[in-house]
C-alpha positions, 0 to 999 in steps of 0.5 A: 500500500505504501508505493500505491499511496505515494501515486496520487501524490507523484500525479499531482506533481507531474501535474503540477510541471505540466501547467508551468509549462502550460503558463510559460506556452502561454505566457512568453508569446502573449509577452512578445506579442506586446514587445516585451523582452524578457531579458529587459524586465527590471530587477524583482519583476514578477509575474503577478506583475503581469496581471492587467499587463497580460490577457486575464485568459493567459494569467489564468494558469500561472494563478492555477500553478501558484494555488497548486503551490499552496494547498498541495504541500499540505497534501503531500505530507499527509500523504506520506504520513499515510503510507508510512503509518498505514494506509488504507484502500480509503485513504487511497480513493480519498488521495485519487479524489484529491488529485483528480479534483485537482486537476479538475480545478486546474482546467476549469481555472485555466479556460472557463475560470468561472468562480461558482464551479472552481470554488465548489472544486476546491471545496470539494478536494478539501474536504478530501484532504481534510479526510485523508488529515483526519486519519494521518492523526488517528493513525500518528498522533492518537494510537 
């Protein structure tokens, strides 16, 4: 079980690698489209710099690749947490569900993007997390 609980966690990062690539094959032709060149951007440019500089449709999924930057590293710990104390065939459906949420999330983020069904995504893997957290304690911090 231990390998199988790692899975979704190694998805999510592969997945996570695809949409930076996604932002950046978006992101420098819509830049050089406006003329800008990259090597000419001031010292601490950054990208959130670009929001209202850049279509919102491109800005899109750099957005979606910093929100897989944040409640994922609560993920993938827990993940491990699991597999070393002893997941269970649950745990992995609830990490599955996670991760597929998650890239569920991602897509709708980074084409439709409308709030309605991206929150309810989110909310949706989050009570997954806060599942798969609820057992990384029973197992760990309460036996």
């Amino acid at each position: 079980m231990t390998a199988k609980m790692l899975a979704p966690a190694a998805v999510l990062v592969l997945w996570s690698l695809i949409m930076l690539l996604w932002t950046a094959a978006t992101r420098f032709p819509a830049l050089s489209k406006l003329g800008v060149n990259i090597k000419t951007v001031p010292p601490g440019g950054r990208g959130q710099n670009l929001d209202g500089v850049l279509p919102d449709q491109v800005q899109w999924k750099s957005h979606n690749y910093t929100h897989l930057m944040e409640q994922p590293t609560i993920f993938y710990p827990t993940v491990v947490i699991l597999a070393l104390a002893g997941a269970n065939p649950r745990d992995l459906a609830f990490a599955w569900g996670y991760v597929g949420l998650r890239i569920v999330h991602s897509l709708w983020q980074a084409t439709v993007n409308t709030l309605p069904i991206r929150f309810t995504l989110f909310i949706l893997s989050t009570v997954c997390l806060l599942v798969l957290a609820i057992h990384a304690v029973e197992l760990t911090a309460l036996t």
